[in-house]
TIMI-2910 file (N, C-alpha, C, CB; in pm, 1 decimal, decimal comma, always signed):
<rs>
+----------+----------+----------+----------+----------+----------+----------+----------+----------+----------+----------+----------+------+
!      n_x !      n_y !      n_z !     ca_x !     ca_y !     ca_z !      c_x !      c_y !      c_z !     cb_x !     cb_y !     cb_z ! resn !
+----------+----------+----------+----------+----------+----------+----------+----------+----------+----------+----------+----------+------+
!   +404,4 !  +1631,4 !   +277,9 !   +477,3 !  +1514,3 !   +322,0 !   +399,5 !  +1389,7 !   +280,2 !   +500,3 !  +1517,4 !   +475,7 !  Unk !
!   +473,4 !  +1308,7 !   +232,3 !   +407,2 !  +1175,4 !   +125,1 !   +373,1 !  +1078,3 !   +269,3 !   +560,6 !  +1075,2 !    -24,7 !  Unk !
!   +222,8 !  +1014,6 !   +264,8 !   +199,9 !   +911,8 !   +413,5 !   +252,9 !   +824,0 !   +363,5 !    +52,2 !   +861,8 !   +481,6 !  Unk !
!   +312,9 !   +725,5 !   +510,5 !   +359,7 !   +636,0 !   +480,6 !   +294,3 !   +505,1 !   +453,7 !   +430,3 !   +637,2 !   +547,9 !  Unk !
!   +352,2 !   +421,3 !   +344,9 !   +299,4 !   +383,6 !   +264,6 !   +388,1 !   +179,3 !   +307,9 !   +326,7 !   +500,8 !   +113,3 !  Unk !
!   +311,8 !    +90,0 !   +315,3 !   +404,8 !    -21,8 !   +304,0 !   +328,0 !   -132,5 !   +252,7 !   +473,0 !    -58,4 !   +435,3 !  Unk !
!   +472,1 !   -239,4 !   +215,5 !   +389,2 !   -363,7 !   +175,4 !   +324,3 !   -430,0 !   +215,4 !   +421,7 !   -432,9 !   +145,8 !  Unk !
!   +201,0 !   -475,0 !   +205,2 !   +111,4 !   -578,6 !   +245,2 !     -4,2 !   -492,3 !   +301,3 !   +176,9 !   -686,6 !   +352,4 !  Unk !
!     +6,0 !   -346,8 !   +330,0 !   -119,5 !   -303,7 !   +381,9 !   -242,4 !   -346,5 !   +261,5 !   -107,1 !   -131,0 !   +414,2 !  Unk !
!   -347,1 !   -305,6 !   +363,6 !   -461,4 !   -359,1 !   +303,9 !   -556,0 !   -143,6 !   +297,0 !   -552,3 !   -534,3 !   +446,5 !  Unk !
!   -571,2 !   -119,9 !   +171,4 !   -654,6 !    +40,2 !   +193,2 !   -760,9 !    +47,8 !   +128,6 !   -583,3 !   +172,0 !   +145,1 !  Unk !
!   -877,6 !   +115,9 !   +185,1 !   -974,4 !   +157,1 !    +85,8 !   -993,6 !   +268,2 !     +7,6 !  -1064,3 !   +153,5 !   +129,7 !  Unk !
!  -1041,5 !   +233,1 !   -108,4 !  -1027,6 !   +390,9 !   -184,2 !  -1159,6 !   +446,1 !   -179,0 !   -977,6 !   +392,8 !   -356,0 !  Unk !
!  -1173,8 !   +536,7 !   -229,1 !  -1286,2 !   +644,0 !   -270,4 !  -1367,8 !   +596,8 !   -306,8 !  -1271,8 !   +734,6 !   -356,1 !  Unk !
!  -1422,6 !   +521,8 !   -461,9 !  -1460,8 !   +454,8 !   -541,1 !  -1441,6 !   +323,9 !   -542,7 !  -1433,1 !   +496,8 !   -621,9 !  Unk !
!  -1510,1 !   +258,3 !   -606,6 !  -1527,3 !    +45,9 !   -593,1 !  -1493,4 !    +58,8 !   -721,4 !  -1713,2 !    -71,6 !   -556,7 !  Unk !
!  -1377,9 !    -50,6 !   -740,0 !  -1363,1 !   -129,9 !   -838,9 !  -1478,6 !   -135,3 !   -951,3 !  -1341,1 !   -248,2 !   -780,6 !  Unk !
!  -1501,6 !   -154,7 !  -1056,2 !  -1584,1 !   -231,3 !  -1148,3 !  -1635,7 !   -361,1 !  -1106,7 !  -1514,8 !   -252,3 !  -1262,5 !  Unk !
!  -1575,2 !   -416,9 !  -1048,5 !  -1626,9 !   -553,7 !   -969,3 !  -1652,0 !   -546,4 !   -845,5 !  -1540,6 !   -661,1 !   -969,0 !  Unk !
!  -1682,5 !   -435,8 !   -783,1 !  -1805,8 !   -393,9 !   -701,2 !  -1668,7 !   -400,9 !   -550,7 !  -1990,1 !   -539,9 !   -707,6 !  Unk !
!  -1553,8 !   -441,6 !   -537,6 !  -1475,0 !   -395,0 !   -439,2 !  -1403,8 !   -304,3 !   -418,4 !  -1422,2 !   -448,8 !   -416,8 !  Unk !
!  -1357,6 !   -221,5 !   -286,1 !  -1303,9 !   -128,8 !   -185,6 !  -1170,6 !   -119,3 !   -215,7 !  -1323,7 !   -168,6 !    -43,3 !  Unk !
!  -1156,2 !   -275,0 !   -175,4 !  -1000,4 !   -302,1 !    -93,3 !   -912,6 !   -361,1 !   -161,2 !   -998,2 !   -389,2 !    +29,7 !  Unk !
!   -792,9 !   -290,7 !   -154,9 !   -701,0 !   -295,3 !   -204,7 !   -590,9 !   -375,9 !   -153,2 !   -683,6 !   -194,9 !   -220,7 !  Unk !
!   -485,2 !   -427,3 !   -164,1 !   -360,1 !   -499,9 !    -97,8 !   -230,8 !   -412,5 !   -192,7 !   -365,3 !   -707,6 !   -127,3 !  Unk !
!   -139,2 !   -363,9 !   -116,0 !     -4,3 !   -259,6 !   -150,2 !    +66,2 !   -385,2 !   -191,6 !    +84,5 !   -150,9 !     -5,7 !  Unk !
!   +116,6 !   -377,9 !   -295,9 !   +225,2 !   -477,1 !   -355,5 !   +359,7 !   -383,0 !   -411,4 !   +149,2 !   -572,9 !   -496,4 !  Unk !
!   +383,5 !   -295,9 !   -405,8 !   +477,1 !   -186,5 !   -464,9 !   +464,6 !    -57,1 !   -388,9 !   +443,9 !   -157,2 !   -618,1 !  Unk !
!   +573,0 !    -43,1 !   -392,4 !   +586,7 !   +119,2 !   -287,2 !   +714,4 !   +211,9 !   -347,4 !   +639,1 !    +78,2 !    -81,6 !  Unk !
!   +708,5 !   +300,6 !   -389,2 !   +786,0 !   +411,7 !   -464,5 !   +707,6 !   +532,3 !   -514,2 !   +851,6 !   +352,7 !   -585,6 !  Unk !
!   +760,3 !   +530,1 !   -653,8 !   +718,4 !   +691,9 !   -680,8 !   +599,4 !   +631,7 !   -708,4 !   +794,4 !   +804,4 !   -808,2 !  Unk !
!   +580,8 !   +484,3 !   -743,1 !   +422,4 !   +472,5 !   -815,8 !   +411,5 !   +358,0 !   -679,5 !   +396,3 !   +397,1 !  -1035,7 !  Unk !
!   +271,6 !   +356,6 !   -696,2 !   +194,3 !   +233,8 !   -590,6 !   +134,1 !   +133,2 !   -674,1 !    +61,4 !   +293,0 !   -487,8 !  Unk !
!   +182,3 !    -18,5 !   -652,5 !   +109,6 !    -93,3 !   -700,8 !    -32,9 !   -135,3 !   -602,6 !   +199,8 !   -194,7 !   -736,9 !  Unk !
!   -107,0 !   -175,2 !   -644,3 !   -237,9 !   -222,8 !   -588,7 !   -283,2 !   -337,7 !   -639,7 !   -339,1 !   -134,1 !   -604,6 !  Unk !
!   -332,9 !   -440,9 !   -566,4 !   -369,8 !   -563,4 !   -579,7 !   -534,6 !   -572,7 !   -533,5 !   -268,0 !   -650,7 !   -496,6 !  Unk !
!   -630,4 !   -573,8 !   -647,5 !   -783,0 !   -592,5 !   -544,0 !   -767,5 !   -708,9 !   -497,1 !   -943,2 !   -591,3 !   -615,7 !  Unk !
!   -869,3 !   -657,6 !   -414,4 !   -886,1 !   -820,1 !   -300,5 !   -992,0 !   -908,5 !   -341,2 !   -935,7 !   -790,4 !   -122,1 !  Unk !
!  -1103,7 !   -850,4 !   -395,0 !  -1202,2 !   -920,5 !   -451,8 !  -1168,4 !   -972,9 !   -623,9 !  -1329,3 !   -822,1 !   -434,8 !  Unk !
!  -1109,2 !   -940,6 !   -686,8 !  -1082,0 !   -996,1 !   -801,0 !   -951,5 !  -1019,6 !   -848,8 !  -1136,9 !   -935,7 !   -878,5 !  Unk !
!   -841,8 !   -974,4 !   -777,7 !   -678,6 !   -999,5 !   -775,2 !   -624,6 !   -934,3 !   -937,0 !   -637,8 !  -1203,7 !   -756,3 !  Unk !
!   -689,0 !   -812,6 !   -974,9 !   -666,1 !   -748,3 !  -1058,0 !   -555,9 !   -649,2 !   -989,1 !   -786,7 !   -702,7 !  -1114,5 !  Unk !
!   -434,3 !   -609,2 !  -1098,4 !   -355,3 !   -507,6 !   -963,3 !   -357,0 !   -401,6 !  -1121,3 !   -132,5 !   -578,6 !   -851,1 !  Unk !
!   -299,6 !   -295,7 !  -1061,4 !   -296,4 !   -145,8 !  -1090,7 !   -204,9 !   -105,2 !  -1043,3 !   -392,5 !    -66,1 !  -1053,7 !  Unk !
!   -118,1 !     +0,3 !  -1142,5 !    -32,1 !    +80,3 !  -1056,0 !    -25,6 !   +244,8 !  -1083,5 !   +109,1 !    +19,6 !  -1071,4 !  Unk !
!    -41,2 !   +306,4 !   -998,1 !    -90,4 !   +466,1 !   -935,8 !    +19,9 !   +563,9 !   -954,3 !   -125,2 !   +469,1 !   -759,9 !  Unk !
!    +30,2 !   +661,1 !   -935,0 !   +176,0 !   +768,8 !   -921,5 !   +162,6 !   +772,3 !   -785,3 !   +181,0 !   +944,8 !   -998,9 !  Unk !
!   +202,8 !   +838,5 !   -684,2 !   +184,9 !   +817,2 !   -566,1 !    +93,4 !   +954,3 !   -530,3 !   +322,9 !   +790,3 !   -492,7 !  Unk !
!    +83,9 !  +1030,8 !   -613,6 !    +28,5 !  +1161,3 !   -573,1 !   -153,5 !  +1122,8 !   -610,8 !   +115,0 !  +1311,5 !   -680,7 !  Unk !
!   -169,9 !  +1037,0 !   -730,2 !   -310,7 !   +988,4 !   -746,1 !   -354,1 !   +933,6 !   -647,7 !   -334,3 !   +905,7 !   -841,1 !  Unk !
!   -250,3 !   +822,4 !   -595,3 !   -320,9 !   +741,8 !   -469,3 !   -349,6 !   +802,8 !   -369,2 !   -253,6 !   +642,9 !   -413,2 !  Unk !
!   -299,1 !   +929,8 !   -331,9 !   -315,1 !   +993,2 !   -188,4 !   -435,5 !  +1087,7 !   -211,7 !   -171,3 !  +1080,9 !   -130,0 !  Unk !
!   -434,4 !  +1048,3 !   -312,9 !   -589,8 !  +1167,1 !   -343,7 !   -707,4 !  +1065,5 !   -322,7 !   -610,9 !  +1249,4 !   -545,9 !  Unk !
!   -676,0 !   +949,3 !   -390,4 !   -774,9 !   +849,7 !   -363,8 !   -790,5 !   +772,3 !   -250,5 !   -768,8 !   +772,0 !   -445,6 !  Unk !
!   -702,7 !   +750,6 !   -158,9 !   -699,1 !   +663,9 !    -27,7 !   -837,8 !   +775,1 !    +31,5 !   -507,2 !   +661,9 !    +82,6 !  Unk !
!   -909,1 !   +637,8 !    +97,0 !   -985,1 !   +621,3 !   +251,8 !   -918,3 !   +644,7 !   +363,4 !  -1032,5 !   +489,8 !   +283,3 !  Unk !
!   -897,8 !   +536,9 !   +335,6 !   -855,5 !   +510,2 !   +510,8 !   -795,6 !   +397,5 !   +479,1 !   -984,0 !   +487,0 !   +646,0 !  Unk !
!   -682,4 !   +303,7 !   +593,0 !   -633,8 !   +175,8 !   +616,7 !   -714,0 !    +92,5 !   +664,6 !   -538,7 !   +172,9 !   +687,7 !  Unk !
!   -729,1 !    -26,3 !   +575,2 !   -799,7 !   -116,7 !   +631,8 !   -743,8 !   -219,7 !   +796,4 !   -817,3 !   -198,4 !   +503,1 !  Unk !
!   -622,3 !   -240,1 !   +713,6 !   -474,7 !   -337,8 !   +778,8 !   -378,3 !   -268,2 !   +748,2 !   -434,0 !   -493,8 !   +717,7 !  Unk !
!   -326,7 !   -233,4 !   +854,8 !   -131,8 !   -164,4 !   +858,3 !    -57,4 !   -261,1 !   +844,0 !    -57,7 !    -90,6 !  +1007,8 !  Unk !
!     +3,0 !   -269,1 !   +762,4 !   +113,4 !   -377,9 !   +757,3 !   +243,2 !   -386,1 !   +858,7 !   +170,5 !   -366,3 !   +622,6 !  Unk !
!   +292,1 !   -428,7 !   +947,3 !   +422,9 !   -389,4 !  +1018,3 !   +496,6 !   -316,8 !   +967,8 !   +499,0 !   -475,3 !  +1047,5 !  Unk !
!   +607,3 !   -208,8 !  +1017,9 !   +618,2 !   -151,6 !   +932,7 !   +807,0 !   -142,7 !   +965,5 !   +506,9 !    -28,1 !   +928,9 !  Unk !
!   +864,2 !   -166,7 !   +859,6 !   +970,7 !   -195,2 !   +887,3 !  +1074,8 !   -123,6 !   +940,6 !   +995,3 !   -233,9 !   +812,5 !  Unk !
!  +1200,0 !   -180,0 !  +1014,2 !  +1262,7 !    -95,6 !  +1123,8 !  +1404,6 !   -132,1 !  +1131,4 !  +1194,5 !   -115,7 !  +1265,0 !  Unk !
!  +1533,1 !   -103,7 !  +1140,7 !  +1648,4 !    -93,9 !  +1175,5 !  +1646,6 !   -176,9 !  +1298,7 !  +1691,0 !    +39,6 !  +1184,3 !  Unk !
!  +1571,5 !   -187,4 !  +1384,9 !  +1582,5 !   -298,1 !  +1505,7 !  +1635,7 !   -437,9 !  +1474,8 !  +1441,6 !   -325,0 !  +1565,7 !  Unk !
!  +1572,4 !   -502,2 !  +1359,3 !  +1589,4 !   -641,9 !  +1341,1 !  +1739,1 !   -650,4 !  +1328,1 !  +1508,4 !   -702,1 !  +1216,7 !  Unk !
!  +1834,0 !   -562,0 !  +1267,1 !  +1959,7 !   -582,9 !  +1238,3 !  +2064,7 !   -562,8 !  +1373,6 !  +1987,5 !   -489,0 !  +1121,2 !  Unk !
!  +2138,8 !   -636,5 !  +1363,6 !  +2282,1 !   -617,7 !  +1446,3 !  +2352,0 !   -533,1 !  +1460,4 !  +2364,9 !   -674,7 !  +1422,6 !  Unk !
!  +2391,3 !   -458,8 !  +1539,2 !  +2505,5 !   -346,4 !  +1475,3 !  +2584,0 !   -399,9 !  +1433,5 !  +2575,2 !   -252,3 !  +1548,7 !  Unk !
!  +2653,9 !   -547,8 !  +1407,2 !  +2759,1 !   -593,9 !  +1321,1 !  +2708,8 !   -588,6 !  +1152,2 !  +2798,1 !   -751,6 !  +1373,8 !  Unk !
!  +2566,3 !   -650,9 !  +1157,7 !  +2556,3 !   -656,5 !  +1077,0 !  +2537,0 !   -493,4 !   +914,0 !  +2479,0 !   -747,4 !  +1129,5 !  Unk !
!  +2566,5 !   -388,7 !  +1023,8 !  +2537,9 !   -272,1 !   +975,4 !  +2698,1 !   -240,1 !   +882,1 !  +2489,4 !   -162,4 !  +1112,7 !  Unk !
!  +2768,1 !   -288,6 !   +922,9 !  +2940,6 !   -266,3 !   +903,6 !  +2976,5 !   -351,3 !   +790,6 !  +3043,5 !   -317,2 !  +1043,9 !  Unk !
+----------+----------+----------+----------+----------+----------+----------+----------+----------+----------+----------+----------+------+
</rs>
């Protein structure tokens, strides 16, 4: 089962950047993951099965989005 994955989280990977940072910022979510470093604003994009091999841990959970905000009118 693929973890769930959203925009704006903040994750660390396995390995540091070339420019000596962790942390990452999620800018894309699908079959591939985009990644944004935080220390040099270089982004990358992953298959989703690479990234789950490489994720740490969450730095920052991003909210994570929900069917609440909408109306039931607005569902129709």
């Amino acid at each position: 089962m693929p973890i769930e994955v959203y925009l704006d989280d903040v994750v660390r990977l396995r390995k540091p950047h070339p420019c000596g940072g962790y942390e990452w910022r999620v800018v894309r979510v699908g079959a591939d993951i985009g990644l944004k470093c935080t220390t040099c604003g270089r982004r990358i994009l992953l298959p989703r099965r690479q990234f789950e091999k490489r994720l740490k841990t969450f730095v920052h959970r991003a909210r994570s989005p929900s069917l609440d905000a909408f109306d039931e009118e607005d569902l129709s």
